[in-house]
N, C-alpha and C positions, 0 to 999 in steps of 0.2 A: 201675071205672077203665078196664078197658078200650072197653067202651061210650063212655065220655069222648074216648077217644083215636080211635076211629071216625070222630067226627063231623067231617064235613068242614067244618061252616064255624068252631068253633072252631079247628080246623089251619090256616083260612085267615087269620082273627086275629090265630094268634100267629106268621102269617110278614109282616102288613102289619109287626106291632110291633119285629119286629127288624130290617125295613128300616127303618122312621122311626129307630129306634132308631143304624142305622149310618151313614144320611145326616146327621143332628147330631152324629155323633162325627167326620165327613169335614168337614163345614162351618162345624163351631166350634172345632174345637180348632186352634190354627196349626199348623204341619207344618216342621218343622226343614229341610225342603229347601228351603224356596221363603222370600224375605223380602216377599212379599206378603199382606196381611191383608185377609181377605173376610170382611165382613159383613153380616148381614141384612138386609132392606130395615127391618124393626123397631125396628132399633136404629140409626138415624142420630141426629145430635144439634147441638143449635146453642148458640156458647158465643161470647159477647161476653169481647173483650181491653182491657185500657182502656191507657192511658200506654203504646200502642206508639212510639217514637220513627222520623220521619221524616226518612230521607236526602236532602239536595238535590243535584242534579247539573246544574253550571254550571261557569261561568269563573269559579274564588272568586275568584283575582289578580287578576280587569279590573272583575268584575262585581259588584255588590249587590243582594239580593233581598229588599225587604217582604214577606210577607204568609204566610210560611210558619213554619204551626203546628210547633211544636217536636213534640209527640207529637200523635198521633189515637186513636182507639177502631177496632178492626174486630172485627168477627163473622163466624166461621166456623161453615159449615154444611156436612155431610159423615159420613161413620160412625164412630161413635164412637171407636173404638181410635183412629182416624188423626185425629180431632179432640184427644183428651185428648192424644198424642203432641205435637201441633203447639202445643198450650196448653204443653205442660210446657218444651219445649226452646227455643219462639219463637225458631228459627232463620229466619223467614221477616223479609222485608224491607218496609219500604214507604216508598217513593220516589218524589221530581216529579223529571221530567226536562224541564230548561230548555235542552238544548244548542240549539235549533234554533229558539227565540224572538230576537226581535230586541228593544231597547230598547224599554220601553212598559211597558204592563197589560192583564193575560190573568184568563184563567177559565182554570183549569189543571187536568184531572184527575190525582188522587191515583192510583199502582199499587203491585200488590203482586209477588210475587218471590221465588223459592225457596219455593215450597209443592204441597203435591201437588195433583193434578189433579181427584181425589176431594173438594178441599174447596171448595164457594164461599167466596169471603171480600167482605165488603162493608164499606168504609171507609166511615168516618161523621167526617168528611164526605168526600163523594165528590170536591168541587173545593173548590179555594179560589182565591183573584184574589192575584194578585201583580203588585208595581212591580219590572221590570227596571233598573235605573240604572246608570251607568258608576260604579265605586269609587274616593273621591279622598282621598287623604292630606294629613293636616295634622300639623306641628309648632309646638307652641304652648309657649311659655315659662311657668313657675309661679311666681306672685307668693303672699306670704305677707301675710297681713291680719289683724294684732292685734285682737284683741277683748276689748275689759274691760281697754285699755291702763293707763288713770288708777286701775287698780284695784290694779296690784301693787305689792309692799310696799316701804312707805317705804324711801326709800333706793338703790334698785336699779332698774335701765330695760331692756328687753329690747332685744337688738340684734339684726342680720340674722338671719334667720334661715334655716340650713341645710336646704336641700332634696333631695334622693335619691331619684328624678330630678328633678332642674330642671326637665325639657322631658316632654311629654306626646304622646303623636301620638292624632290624631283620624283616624278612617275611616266615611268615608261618601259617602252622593253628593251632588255638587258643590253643592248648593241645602243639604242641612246641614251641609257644612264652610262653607260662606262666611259662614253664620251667626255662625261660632265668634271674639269679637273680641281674649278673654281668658280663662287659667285662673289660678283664685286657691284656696289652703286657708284655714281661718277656724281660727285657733290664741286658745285663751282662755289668758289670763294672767292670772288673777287671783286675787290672790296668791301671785303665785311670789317666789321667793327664792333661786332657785337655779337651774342649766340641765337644763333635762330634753327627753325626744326622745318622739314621737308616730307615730303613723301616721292620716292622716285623709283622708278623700274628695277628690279633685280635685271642684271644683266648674267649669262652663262657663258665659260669660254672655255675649250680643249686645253692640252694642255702645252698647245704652239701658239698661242692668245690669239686663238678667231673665233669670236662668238660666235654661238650657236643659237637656234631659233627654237631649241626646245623648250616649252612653259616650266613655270616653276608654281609652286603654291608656299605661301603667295605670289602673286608677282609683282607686287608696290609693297615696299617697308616706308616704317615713318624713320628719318636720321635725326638727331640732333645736334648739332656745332657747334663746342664748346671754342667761344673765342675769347680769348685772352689774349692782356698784353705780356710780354716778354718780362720775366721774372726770376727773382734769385732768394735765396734764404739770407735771413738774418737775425741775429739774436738780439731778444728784450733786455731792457733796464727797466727794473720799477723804481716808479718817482715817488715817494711821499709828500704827499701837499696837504696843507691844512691844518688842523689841527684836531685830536679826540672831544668827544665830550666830557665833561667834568666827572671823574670818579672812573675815569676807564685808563688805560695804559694796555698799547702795543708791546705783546711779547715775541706773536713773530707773525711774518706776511710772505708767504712765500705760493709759486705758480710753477705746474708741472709744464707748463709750455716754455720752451728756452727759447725758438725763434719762430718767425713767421714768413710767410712768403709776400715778396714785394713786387707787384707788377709796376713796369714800367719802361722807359725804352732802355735801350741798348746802352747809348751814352751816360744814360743818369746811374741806372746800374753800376755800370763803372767805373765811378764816380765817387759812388758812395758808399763809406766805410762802416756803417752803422758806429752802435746799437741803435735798435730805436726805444726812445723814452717812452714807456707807459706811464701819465701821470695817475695817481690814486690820491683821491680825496678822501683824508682818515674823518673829516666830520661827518661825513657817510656813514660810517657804522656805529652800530651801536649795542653788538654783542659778537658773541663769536658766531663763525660759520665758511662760508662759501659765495665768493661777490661774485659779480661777472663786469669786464672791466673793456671797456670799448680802447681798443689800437688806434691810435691817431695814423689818419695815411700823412706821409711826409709829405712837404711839397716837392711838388714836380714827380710825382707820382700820382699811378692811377686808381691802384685797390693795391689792400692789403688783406693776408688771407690767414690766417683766422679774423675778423675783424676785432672778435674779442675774445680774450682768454680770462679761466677763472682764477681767483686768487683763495687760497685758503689763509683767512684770517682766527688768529687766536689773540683775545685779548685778556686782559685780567681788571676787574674789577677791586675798589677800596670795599676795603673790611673798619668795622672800629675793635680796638681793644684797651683796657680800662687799666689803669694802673694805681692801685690804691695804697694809702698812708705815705704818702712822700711828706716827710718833714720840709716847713719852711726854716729858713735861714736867714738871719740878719744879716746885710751886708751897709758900711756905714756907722759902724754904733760909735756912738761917744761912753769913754769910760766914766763918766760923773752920772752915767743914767742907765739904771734895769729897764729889760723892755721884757716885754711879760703879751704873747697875743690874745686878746681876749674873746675872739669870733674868728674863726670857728676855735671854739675852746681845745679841741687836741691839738691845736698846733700841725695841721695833717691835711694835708687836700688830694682831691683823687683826679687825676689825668687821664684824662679822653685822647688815644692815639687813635689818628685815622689814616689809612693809608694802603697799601697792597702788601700783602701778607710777607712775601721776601724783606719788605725792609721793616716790619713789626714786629716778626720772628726776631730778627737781629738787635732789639733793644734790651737792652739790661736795666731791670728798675735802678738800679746805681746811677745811672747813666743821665738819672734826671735829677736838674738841681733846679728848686722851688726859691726864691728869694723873695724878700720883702727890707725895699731900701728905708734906709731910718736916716740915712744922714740927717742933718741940717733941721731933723725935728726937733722943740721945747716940749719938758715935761707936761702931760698931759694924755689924752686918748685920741688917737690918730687913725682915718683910713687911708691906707697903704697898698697899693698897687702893686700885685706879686708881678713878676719877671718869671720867666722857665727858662734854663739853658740844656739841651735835649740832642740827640743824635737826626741829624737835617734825612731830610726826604717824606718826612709822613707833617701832619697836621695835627696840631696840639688844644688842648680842650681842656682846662680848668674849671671844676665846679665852684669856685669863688674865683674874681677875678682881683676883690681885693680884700684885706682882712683888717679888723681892730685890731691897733696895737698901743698897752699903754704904755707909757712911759714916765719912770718916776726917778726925779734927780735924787742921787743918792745923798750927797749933803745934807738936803733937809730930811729926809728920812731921816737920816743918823740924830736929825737935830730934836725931831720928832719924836724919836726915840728916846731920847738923852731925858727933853721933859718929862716923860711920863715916867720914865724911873724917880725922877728925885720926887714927883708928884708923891710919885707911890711911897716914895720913905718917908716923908711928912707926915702919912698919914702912920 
């Protein structure tokens, strides 16, 4: 062993080996001080990128650009660590810059940006040719175009149709907006029956009707398809039904809507003559105002359009007014008998009119006659059931309904009489 250790060129061996040995531990392992990464010439590496996306830099506001590729492919070539980095993060850029072209067409080199200086990078493709153009706005109005019109179901027809946006704007330059004559959507109806809403392509077309491929914004509108059945106008009748509640009176009931529209098919339309009857139930109200009044749809009909229309109601309400001192009046008397009323002592009662003012106004206290019948009474004190005969339409109210009345046979009076005179001369 010691012999071994003598020998100088095995000493000298294992001092090359622990230098290689500490030059690979200094040159590969990275070193926490420093954020640069060195590597061997051995280990370089080249790695194709595909779908990197390309930035253009222009006047988007004034300008528009043909001919630039959305994404490119590049290939980086470089050492390893700082290749796989640059794959992984694809922080790097690549971009055409147009600021300093004027209107026309170029051959334009492709560049890259934000990447380390250790990497070549080669775009593939290296150039590409673009048209500079000035950018022209257009707004164009959206026509709807039925398709499979004759197709939808009996009975019913599609009408305008609702658009969301109307209007569409075209951008491009000037040679393909001037193109642009008309935007239309192609809406199929066939067999509908009812309204339903869409969303479908703007289509663009010259003005010999051959679409064109140039985009719009937007390019999907929402439609909506009003479908309806076949229909015609016709005028109301209002129906009175029912009857007020106690103390009210209709003065007038009248509606600004004269007729309404009738969907339905072809044949019945044709058919039918109207009016149509609007019933109204007057035990529904119960003041003045504003009703709203549901359209019955006829039979053999589909809808009717207003379904309901309003009615302006005026009504009038009962008043009371009091009529006082109306004499009663005998009717019936027998001449052998004074009738003398003893309750209410004036002989006078006062009448309660109830009713709506037009026909109260119209009363003449004249106009009322108070009786109390005496026929067929015998001398004595009598209650007597008054009568009123009065001008008709209002309600009548007597503060007595009947009154004392006495009654003394005039015969014995006189006889009555007769005694106490001769009484009195005796004495």
């Amino acid at each position: 062993m010691d012999n071994f250790m003598d020998n100088r060129w095995i000493l000298r061996g294992i001092a090359l080996l622990v230098t290689l040995l500490l030059f690979m531990s200094v040159n590969l392992v990275p070193q926490s001080s420093s954020s640069n990464i060195i590597d061997l010439p051995m280990m370089n590496k080249k790695e194709l990128l595909r779908d990197i996306p390309v930035t253009p830099i222009y006047d988007q506001e004034n300008l528009i650009v043909n001919g630039i590729p959305k994404t490119v492919s590049v290939q980086l070539d470089g050492p390893n660590s700082i290749v796989k980095t640059a794959e992984m993060k694809r922080d790097f850029e690549v971009y055409i810059d147009l600021t300093s072209y004027a209107l026309g067409t170029y051959e334009v080199p492709l560049k890259v940006r934000n990447l380390s200086e250790k990497i070549k990078a080669t775009i593939k493709p290296r150039t590409v040719t673009v048209t500079i153009k000035e950018k022209v706005e257009k707004v164009v109005s959206i026509k709807a175009v039925y398709i499979n019109e004759n197709k939808i179901k009996h009975g019913y027809k599609a009408e305008d149709a609702i658009i969301k946006p109307n209007e569409i704007k075209i951008v491009g330059s000037a040679e393909e907006v001037a193109q642009v004559s008309y935007a239309s959507v192609d809406i199929d109806v066939s067999d509908a029956n009812q309204t339903f809403s869409q969303v479908l392509p703007v289509k663009l077309y010259n003005k010999k009707g051959t679409q064109l491929t140039i985009s719009s914004i937007p390019k999907n509108v929402e439609v909506t398809v009003p479908i309806v059945s076949q229909s015609a106008y016709f005028p109301i009748e209002i129906i009175e039904n029912g009857t007020l509640q106690d103390g009210l009176k209709l003065k007038s009931m009248i509606t600004n809507t004269d007729e309404v529209k009738i969907y339905a098919s072809e044949d019945w339309l044709n058919n039918f003559n109207g009016p149509i009857q609007v019933p109204v139930d007057l035990s529904s109200f119960d003041k003045s105002g504003t009703y709203e009044i549901t359209v019955p749809t006829p039979d053999g009909a589909f809808k009717v359009d207003p379904s309901t229309v309003e009615v302006v109601v005026e009504l009038a309400e009962e008043t009371e007014q009091k009529f006082s001192d109306i004499p009663i009046q005998f009717t019936g008397e027998n001449d052998n008998f004074t009738y003398k009323i003893s309750k209410p002592s004036s002989g006078k009662v006062t009448v309660s009119a109830r009713g709506f003012d037009e026909d109260l106004n119209a009363i003449d206290p004249k106009d009322i006659m108070i009786t109390a019948k005496v026929s067929g009474l015998e001398a004595g004190t009598h209650e007597v059931t008054l009568s009123i005969s009065a001008p008709k339409g209002v309600i009548y109210r007597l503060n007595y309904d009947t009154v004392s009345v006495e009654i003394t046979d005039k015969n014995t009076a006189e006889s009555d009489k007769d005694t106490e005179i001769v009484g009195q001369s005796s004495n």
